[in-house]
C-alpha positions in Angstrom: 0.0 0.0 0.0 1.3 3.1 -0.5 1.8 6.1 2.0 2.4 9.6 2.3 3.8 11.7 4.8 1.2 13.8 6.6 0.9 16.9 7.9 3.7 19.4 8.4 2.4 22.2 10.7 0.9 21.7 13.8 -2.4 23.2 12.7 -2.8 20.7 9.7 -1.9 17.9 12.3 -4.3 18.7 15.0 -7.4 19.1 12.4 -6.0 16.0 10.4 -5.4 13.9 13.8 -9.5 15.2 15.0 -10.8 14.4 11.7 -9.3 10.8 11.2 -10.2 9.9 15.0 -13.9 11.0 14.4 -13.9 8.9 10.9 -12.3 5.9 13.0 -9.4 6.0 10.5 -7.0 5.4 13.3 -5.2 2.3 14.4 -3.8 1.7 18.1 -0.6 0.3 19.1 -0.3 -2.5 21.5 2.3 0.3 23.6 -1.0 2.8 23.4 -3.2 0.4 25.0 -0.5 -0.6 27.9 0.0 3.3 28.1 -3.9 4.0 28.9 -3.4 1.6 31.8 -0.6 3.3 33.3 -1.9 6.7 32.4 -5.2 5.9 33.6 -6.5 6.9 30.8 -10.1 5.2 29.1 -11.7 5.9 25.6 -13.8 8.9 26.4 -10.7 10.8 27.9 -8.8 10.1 24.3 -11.5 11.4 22.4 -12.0 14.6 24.9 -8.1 15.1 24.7 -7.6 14.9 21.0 -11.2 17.4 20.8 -10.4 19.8 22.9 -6.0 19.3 22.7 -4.8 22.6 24.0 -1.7 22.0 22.0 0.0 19.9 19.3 3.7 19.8 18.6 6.0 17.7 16.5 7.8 14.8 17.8 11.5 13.8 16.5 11.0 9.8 16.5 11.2 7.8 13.2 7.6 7.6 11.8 6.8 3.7 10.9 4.2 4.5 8.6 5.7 7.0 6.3 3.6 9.6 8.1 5.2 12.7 10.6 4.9 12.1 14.5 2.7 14.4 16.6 2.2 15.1 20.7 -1.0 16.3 21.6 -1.6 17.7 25.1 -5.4 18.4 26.0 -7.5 17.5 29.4 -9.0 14.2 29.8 -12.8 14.3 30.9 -11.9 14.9 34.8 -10.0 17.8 34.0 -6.7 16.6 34.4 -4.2 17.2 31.4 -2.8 14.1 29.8 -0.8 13.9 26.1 -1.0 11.3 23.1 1.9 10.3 20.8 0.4 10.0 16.8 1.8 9.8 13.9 0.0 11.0 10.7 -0.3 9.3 7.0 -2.4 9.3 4.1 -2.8 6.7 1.6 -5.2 6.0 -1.0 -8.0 5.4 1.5 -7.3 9.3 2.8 -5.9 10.4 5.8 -4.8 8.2 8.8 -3.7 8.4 12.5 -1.7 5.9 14.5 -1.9 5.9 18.2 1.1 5.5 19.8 1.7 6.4 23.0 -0.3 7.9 26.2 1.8 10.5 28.6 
């Protein structure tokens, strides 16, 4: 399948990452899901936190998907603020998130 690097400002990333979560174009990492345990972190805080993200900033690692890495930092439904790790692609199906990490 072919893939395309996504977003390159943190604007485009934040809408992109909102827009593929609420279309369920995402996938989840098996270190995202062992994250929301330690984080303490359940499925309605990751959609409040990428909705309402308060900010979104590149990440140096190596994207796996071809895409550009992304930390969002936004408050999960109690209030408290929490960050997720994505990285962004597009392929022919449109555009894509990967969740990777919970901090």
């Amino acid at each position: 399948m072919i893939r395309v690097a996504g977003p390159t400002t943190e604007a485009d990333a934040l809408e992109w990452t909102r827009d593929a979560f609420l279309r369920e174009r995402f996938r989840v990492t098996r270190h995202f899901r062992e994250g929301m345990s330690d984080h303490d972190v359940e499925w309605g805080d990751v959609r409040n936190i990428i909705e309402k993200a308060t900010r979104c900033t590149a990440y140096p690692g190596t994207p796996k998907n071809g895409g550009t890495n992304w930390r969002l930092l936004g408050p999960k439904i109690d209030g408290d603020e929490r960050g997720i790790g994505v990285e962004a692609y597009a392929d022919v199906d449109g555009n894509w998130v990967v969740l990777v990490t919970t901090f």
